[in-house]
C-alpha positions in Angstrom: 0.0 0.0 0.0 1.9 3.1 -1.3 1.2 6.2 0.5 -1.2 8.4 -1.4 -2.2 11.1 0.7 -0.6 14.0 2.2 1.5 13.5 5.2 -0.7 16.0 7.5 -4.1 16.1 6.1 -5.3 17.9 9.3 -3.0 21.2 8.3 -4.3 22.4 5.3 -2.5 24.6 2.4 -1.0 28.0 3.4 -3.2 30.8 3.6 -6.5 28.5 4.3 -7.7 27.9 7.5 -9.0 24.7 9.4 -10.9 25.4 12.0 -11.5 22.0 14.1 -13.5 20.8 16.9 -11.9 17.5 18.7 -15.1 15.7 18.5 -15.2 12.2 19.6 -12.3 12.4 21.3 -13.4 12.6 25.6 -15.9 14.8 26.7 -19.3 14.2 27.6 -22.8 15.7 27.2 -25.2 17.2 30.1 -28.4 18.4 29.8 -29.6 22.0 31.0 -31.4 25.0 29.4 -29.2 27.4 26.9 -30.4 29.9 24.4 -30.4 28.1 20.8 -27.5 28.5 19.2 -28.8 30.8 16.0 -29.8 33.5 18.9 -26.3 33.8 19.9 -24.7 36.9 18.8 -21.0 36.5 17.2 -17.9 36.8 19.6 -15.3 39.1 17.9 -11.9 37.8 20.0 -8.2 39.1 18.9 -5.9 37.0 18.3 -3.2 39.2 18.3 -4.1 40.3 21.9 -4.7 37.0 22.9 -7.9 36.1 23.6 -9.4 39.5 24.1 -13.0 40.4 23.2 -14.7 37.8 24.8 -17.3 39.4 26.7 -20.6 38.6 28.9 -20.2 34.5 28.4 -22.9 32.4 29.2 -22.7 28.9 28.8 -23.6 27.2 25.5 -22.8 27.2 22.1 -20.0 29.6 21.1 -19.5 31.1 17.7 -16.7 33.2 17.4 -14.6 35.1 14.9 -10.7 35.3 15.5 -8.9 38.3 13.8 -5.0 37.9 13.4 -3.9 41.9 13.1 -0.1 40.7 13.2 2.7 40.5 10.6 2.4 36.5 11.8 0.7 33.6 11.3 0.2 31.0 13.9 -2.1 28.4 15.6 -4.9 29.5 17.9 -6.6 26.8 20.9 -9.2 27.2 23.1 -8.5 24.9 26.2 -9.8 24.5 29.8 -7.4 27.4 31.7 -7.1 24.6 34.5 -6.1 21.6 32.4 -5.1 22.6 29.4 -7.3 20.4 27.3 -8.3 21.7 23.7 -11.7 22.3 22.9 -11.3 23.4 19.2 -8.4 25.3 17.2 -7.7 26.9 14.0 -4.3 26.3 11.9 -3.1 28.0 10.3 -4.2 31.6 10.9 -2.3 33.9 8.6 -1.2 37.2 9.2 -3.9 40.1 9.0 -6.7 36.9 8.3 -10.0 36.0 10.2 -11.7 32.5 11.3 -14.5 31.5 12.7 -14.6 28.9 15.1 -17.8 27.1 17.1 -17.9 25.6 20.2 -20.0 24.8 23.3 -19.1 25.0 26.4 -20.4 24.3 30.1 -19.5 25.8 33.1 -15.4 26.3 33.6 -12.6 28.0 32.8 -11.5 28.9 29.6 -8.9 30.9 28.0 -7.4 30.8 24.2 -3.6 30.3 23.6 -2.0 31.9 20.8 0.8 30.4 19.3 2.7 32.8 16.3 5.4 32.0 14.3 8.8 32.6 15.9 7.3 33.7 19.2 6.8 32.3 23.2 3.2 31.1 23.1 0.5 33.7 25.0 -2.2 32.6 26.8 -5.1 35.0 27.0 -7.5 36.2 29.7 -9.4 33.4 31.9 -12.5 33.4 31.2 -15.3 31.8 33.6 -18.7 30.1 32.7 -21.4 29.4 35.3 -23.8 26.6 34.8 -24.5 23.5 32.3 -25.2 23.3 28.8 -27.0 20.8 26.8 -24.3 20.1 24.5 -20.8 20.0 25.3 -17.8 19.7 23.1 -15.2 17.2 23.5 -11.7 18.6 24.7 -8.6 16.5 24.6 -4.7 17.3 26.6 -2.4 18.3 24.1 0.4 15.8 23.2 4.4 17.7 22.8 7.0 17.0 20.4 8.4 15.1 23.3 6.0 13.2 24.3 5.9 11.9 20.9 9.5 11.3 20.9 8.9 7.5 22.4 6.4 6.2 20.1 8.5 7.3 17.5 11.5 5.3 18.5 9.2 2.6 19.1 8.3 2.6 15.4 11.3 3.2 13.8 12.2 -0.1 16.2 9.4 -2.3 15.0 10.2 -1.4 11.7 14.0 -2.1 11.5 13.3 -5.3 13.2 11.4 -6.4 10.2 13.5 -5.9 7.2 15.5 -8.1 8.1 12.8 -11.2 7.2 11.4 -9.1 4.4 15.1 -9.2 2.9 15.5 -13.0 3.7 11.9 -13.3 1.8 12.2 -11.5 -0.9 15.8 -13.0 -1.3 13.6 -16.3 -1.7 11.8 -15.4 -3.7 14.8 -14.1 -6.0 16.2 -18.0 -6.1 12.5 -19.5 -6.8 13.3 -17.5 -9.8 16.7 -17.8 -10.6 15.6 -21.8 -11.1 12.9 -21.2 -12.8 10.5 -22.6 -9.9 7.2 -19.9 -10.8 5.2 -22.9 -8.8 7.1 -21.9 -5.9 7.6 -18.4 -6.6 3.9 -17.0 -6.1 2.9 -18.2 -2.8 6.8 -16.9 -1.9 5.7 -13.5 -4.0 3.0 -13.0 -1.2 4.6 -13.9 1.3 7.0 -11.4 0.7 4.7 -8.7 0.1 2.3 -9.4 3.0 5.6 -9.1 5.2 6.1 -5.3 3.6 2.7 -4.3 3.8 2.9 -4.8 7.5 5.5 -2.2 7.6 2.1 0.1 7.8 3.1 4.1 9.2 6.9 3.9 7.7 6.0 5.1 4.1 6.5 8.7 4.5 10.0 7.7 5.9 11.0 5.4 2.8 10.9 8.2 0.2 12.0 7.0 -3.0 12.5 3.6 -1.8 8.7 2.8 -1.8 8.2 3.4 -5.7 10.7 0.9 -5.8 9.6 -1.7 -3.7 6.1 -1.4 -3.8 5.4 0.8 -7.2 2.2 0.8 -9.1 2.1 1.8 -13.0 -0.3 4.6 -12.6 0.7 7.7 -14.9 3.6 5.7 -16.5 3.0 5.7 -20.4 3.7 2.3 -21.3 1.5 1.1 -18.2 2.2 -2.0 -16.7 4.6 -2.3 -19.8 6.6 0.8 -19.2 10.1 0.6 -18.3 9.8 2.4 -14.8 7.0 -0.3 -13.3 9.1 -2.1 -11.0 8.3 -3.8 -7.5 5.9 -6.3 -6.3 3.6 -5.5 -8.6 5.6 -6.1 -11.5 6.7 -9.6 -10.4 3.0 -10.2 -9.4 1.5 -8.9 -12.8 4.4 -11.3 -15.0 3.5 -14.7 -12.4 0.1 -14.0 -13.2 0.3 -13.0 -16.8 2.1 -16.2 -17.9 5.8 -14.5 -18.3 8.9 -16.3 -18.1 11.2 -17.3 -14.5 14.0 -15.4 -16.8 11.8 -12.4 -18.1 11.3 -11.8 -14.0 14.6 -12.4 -12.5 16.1 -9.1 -13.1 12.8 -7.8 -11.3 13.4 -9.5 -8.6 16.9 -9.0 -8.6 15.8 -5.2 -8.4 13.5 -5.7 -5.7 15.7 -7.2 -3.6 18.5 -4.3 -4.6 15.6 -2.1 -3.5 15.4 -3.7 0.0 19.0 -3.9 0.6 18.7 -0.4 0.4 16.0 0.6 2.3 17.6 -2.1 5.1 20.8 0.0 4.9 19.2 3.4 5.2 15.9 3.3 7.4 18.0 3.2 10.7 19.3 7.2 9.8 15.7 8.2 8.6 13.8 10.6 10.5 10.2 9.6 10.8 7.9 12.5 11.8 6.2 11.9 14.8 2.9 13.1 13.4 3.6 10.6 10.4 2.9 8.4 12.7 -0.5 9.3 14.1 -1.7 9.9 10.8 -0.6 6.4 9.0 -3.2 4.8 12.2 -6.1 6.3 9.9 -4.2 6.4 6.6 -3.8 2.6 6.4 -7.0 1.9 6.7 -8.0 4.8 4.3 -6.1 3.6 1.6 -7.4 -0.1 1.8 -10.7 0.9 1.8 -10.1 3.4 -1.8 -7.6 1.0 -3.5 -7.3 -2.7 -2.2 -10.9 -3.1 -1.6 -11.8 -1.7 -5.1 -8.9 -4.0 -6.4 -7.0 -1.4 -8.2 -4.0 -3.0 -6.8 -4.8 -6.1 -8.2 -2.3 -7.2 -11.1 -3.6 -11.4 -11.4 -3.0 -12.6 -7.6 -6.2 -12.0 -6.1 -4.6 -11.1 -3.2 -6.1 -7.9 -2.1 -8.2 -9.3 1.0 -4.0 -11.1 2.2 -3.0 -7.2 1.8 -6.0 -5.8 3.7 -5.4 -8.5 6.6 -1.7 -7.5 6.9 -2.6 -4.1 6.4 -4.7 -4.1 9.8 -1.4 -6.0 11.2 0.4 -2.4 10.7 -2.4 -0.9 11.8 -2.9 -2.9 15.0 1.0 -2.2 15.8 0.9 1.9 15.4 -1.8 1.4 17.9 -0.3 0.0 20.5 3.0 1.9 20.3 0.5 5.1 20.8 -2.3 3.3 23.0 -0.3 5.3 25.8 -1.1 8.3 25.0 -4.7 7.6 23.2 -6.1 5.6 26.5 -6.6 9.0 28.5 -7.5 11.3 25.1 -9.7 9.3 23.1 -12.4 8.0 24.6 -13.6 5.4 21.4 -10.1 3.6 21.8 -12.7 0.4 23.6 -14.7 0.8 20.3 -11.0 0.7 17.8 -10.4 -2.3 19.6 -13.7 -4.3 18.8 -13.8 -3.0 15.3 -10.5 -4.1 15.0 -11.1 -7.7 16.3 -14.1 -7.6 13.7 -12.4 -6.7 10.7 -9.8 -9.2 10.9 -12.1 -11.9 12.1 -14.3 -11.7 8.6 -11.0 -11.1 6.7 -9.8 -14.2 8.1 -12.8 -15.9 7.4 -11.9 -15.8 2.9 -8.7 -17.3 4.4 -8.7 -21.0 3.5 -5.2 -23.3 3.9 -2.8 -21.2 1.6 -5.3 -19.2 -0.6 -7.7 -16.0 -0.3 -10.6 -15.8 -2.0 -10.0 -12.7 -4.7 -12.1 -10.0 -4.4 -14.6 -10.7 -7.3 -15.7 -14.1 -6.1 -16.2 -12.8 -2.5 -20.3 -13.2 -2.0 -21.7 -10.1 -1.6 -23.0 -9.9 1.7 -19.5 -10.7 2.9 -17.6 -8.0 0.4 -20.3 -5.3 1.8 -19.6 -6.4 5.6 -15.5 -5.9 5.1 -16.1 -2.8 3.5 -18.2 -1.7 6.3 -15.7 -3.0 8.2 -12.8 -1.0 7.2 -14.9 1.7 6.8 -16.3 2.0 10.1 -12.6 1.1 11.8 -11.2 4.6 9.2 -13.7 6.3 10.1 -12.9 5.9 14.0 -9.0 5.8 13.6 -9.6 9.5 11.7 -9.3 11.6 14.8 -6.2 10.0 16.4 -4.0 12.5 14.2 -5.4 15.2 15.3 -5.0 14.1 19.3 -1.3 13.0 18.8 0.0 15.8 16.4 2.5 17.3 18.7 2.0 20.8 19.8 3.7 23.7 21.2 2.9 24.5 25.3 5.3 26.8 26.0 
């Protein structure tokens, strides 16, 4: 699964502003009288006097325009004044710009924190609510660069420990060829790949390496004929398009080039921390838009093997960040069933050696992994947003 998506879809393009609530995150919801939101007059707060503006609160829903009057863009939060939690921010705010943000709050303390480019952050005026709302908005502790630091390491660990049995594999593979075994040589192809795909949150740190490992034709003129397709799935399309042990061997011989490589360099990479957080959702994403739809296909059927060891990656970003998530997110219980669900009916188009290819899945069972794996993305979506490290001083 090649990564496909930017590396920090939650910070959008400069000069565009994402204004986000952490819903689903912790939080809870209590019932008591408020005016309705649309009878709620708009709270003009500076952001360049931090937090300044916000007048005669009352509990409830909060709609509220930031303006950012200084030469410097930033980040602005609102979080509980005692705790620090984060109700809702906007990034990035750029110089001389407005946002709007909504919230709703109960009774507390509140105050909004002002982080500009190049400057110590500011923390505005508390501001105290009295009472309960109906509605409350989730808020979630920040997580620091260095708190992230661990997991990181942790990663970059599970990772290194693998190549090694994805070099002896694919170096297996390279023999089955080199006889002329292609018998032998597709259930060793899979094997092989499966044992990448688990890699999972590492793509962003195997630049060029990936297209060479793991490349797809897409955009290459002579498609799956052209020159540049190289990888798994060339190997995979030639065993399963009838080509030659000897028309594949310098493939192979490539790929495992390719891995020797990535073997040799991954231990000086630096893996963003937020890279991370975000490959927890992005897995997931990517097998529900391209293995599921069998795009990825190129004659093994194997999409529902990479789907299953996709969730293997998944499974394992998880529980390298379950220490930070168990206090933040309050669905991690519900991750962990849907999980348990999705590789339980994956499993179950398993038999001996073989999965079932996608197109002679029965339907009932293709529409329950999709919603599956839709259901578990959807869930895993907010995790980047909780873990992307921020600044708190």
């Amino acid at each position: 699964m090649r990564l496909r998506y930017p590396t920090a879809p939650y910070v959008v393009a400069p000069l565009a502003v994402a204004s986000i609530v952490l819903a689903g995150c912790s939080g809870s919801h209590h019932h008591a009288a408020s005016a309705p939101a649309d009878q709620r007059p708009t709270i003009n707060v500076s952001v360049s006097q931090c937090g300044t503006g916000w007048t005669h609160p009352t509990v409830g829903h909060q709609s509220f325009v930031l303006h950012n009057t200084d030469t410097r863009g930033g980040e602005v939060f609102l979080s509980d004044a005692k705790t620090g939690a984060v109700f809702a921010y906007v990034e990035p705010l750029g110089a001389g710009t407005t946002a709007a943000m909504s919230v709703d709050l109960s009774g507390g303390s509140y105050a909004f924190r002002c982080v500009m480019q190049d400057a110590d952050v500011v923390v505005g005026p508390t501001i105290t609510l009295t009472g309960t709302a109906k509605v409350v908005s989730p808020s979630v502790l920040p997580v620091s660069q260095q708190q992230m630091i661990g997991p990181t390491k942790k990663y970059e660990a599970y990772v290194t420990g693998r190549l090694p049995a994805l070099a002896t594999l694919v170096g297996t593979l390279q023999d089955d060829l080199a006889h002329g075994d292609l018998s032998r040589a597709r259930p060793d192809w899979l094997s092989a790949h499966l044992a990448y795909e688990r890699l999972g949150a590492a793509y962003g740190a195997f630049g060029d390496a990936d297209g060479d490992i793991n490349g797809l034709p897409n955009g290459l003129p002579g498609g799956v004929h052209d020159r540049g397709f190289v990888g798994f799935h060339r190997i995979e399309y030639g065993l399963w398009h009838g080509q030659s042990a000897a028309a594949l061997k310098p493939f192979a011989d490539d790929l495992v080039a390719a891995v020797a490589g990535l073997r040799k360099n991954f231990p000086t990479a630096q893996i963003d921390p937020l890279d991370v957080a975000i490959r927890a959702h992005e897995i997931t994403e990517n097998a529900l838009q391209f293995e599921l739809t069998g795009q990825t296909d190129f004659g093994s059927g194997s999409n529902l093997a990479t789907v299953r060891a996709n969730l293997d990656g998944t499974e394992a970003v998880l529980a390298i960040l379950e220490p930070l998530l168990a206090t933040r997110y309050s669905a991690m219980p519900q991750v962990t069933r849907e999980l348990a669900t999705a590789q339980h009916d994956l499993d179950g188009q398993h038999h001996g050696s073989a999965w079932t290819p996608l197109a002679k899945v029965p339907r009932p069972q293709r529409e329950r992994i999709n919603a599956d794996i839709s259901q578990l993305s959807e869930l895993l979506a907010p995790i980047a947003a909780i873990c992307e490290p921020r600044r708190t001083s």
